[in-house]
Each structure stands twice: as C-alpha cells, then as structure tokens.
C-alpha positions in Angstrom: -197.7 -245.2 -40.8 -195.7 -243.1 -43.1 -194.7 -239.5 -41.5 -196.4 -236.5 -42.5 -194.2 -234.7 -45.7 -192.9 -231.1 -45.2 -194.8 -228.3 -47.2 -192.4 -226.3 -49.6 -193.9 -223.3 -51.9 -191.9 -222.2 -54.7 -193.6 -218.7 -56.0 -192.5 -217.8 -59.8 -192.8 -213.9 -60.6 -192.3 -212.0 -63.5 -188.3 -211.9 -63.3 -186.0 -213.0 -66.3 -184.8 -216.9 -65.1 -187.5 -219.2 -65.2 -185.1 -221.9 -65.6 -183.6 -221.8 -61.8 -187.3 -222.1 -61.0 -188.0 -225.4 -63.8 -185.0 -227.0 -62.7 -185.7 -226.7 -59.1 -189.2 -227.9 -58.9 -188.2 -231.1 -60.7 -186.0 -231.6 -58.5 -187.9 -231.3 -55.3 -190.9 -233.1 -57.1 -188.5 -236.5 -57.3 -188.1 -235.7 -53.1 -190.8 -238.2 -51.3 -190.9 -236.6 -48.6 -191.6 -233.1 -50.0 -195.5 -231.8 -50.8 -194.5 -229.4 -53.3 -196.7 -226.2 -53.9 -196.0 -223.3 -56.6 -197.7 -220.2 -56.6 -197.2 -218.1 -60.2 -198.3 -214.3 -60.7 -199.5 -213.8 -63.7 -196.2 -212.1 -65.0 -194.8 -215.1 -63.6 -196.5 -217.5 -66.0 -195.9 -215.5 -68.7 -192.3 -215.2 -68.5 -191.9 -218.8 -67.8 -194.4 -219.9 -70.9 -191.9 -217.5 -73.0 -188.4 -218.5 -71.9 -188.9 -222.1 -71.4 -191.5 -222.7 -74.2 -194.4 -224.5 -72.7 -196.7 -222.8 -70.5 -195.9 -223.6 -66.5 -199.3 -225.5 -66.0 -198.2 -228.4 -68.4 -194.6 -229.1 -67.5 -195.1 -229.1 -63.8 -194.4 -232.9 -62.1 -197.8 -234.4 -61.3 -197.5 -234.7 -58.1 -197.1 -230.7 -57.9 -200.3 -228.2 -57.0 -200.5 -225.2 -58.7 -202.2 -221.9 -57.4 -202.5 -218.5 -59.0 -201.7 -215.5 -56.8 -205.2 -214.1 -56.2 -206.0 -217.7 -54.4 -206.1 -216.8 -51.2 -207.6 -219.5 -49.5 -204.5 -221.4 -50.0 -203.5 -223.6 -47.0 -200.5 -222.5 -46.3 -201.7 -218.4 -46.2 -202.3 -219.1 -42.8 -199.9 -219.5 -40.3 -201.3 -222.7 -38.5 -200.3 -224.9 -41.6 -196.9 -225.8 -41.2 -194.3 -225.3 -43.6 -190.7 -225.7 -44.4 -189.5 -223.8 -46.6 -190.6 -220.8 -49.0 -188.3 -220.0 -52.5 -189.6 -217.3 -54.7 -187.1 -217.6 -57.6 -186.8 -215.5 -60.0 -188.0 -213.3 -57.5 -188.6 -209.5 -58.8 -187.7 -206.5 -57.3 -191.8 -205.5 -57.1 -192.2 -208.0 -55.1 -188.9 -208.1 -53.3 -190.1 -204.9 -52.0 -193.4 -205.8 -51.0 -192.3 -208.3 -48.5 -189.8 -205.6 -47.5 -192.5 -203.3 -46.0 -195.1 -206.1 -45.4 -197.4 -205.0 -48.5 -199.6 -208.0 -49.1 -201.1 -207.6 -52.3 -201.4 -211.3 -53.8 -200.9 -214.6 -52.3 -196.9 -214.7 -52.7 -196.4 -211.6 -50.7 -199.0 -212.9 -47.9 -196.8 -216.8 -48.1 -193.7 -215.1 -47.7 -195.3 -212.9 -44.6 -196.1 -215.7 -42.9 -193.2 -217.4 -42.9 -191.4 -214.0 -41.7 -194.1 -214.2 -38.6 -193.7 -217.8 -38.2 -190.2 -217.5 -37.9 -189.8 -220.0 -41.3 -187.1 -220.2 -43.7 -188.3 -217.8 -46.7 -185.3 -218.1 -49.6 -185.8 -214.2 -52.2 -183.9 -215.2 -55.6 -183.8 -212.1 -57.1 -182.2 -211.6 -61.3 -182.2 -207.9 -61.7 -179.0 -205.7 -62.9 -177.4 -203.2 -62.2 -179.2 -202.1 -58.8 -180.5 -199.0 -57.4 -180.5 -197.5 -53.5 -184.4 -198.5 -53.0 -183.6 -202.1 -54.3 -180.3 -202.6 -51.9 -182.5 -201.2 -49.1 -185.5 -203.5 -49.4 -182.7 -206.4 -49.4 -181.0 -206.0 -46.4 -184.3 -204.8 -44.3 -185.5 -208.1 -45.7 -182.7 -209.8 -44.3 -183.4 -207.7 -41.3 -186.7 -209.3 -41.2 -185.9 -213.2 -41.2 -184.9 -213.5 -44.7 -181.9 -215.0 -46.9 -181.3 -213.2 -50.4 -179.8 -215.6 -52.6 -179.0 -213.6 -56.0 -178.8 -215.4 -59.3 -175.4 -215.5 -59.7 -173.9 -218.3 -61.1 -170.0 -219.3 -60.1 -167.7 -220.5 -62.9 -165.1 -222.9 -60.9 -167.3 -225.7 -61.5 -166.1 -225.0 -65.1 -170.0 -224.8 -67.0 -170.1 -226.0 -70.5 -173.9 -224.8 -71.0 -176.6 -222.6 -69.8 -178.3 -225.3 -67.8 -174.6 -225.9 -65.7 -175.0 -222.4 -64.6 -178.7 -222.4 -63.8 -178.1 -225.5 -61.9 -175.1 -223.6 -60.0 -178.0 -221.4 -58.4 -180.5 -224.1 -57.9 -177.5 -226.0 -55.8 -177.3 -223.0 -53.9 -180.9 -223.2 -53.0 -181.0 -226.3 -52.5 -178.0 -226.9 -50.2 -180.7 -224.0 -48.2 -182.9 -226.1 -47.9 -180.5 -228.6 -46.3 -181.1 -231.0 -49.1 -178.2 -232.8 -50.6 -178.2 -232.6 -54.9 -175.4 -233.3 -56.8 -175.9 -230.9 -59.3 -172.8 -228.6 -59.0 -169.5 -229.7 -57.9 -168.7 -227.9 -54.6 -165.3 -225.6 -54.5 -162.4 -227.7 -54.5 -158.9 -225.7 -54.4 -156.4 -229.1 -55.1 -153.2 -229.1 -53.3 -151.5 -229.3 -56.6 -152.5 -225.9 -57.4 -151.2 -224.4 -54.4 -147.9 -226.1 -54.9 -147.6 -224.4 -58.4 -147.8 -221.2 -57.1 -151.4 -220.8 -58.3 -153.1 -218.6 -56.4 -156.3 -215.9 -56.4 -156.0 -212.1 -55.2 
C-alpha cells in the first residue's frame, strides 16, 4: 500500500506575478507524493488569464483541483483534514491583511486561518511596491501569528538571462520552504578565487 500524499494549497490573488504561481504549481504537480489544490479569487484568475495568456483553468496539470474562493466546503477549510503546506503567491496586500486580523471573507483567508490554528506552515508571497505603515504592520503581526513572508524578490548572483530565471529565483525560495529539493536556481556560491582577488561586498 502506497502512503497517503501530503495536501498542499497554493491560493492565486489578484497581485502582479502570476508567473511565481505558474511555475510553481508545475512543479509541485510533477511531485508524486504531493495532492496539489489551488484556490483563485476572482482577481486572481484574472490577472493570471492576462499576464500569462491563457486562462488558469486550462493550463493547470491534470492531476491539480481547482476551487474558487466562495467554495467553502472545501476539504481542507476545516482543520481535521491534514495539510502540509499553504503558499498564497502573488499574495496581495487585501488579503495579506485579512489573515493579519483573522478576517475570513473567502476561502483563502479561512485556508490560511486554519493553518495558523493548526499550527501548519502557511508561506504569504506578497509583489507590492513601495510599502506603507498598515502593510509593514500586518506583515510582521503575521509573522507574529505563525507565518513566513517571503517577498517577491528575485536575487541576481545566479546571473538571470530572462524573466523566467528570476521568477524561478522566487519559486526556489518557496520551494526550498517547503523542504523540497528543485534545481531551479543555483544556490550562493562565493568561490575562493574571488576572495583571493581581493573581491569583496560591503
């Protein structure tokens, strides 16, 4: 008998970089050991439809469920259904803030509750700029409450030659999170040789 696969929901809102959230569902889609769930708003859908170019229904892996934010009878808005892992990439500051003070309104914000409750690993990817007092508050009592921000900021050691290296620099990120191995971005390597120049960073 083969053992049960861990539950992971990836929730898309309506923030600028559908791409981190493309690129890491196909990756954890190829995972056999991963049930993969995604949970879109509807500004979530929309913005992926109109930066990736095909609406999020039809290039989702078919071994991926989809559910729209007002389903609330998903599984896993209960706490007695285990889970792994929660990612809401991009993750906007609307809803950033609605975990923050524990403001369920739609099926993301009641996911990412329980998995605050539950004591679960709940990942916020949020891709807004520049960033006022409310939003730098609402991150850190989200940290406060069981949470790890992960901001969409790509590195540039790993020398990116196109848009979906740096992308792929985030979804690493995430996915080394998620204690899962990927290969996608080369991990900071300061050579020796460098240091012997005289090369150095301030």
């Amino acid at each position: 008998m083969q053992p049960p696969k861990d539950n992971v929901v990836i929730a898309i809102t309506g923030a600028s970089g559908a791409i981190y959230a493309k690129l890491l569902i196909h990756r954890l889609a190829k995972d056999e050991g991963i049930n993969l769930n995604i949970i879109a708003s509807h500004a979530g859908s929309f913005v992926y439809e109109f930066e990736i170019g095909t609406t999020l229904d039809k290039d989702l892996p078919d071994n991926v469920r989809l559910y729209r934010e007002d389903e609330f009878t998903a599984p896993f808005a209960s706490g007695s259904v285990p889970l792994r892992a929660m990612v809401i990439v991009p993750c906007t500051m609307a809803t950033l803030g609605a975990i923050a003070w524990s403001s369920g309104r739609n099926l993301i914000h009641r996911v990412a509750d329980v998995c605050l409750k539950e004591r679960r690993r709940l990942i916020l990817v949020p891709r807004e700029t520049p960033l006022h007092e409310g939003h730098l508050e609402n991150m850190l009592r989200c940290v406060r409450l069981g949470a790890l921000i992960l901001p969409a900021m790509p590195g540039f050691y790993h020398k990116p030659s196109t848009i979906e290296d740096l992308a792929n620099f985030v979804v690493s990120r995430i996915l080394n999170h998620l204690d899962m191995s990927d290969g996608f971005a080369k991990p900071w390597n300061y050579e020796k040789e460098e240091i012997e120049r005289g090369d150095h960073f301030i």
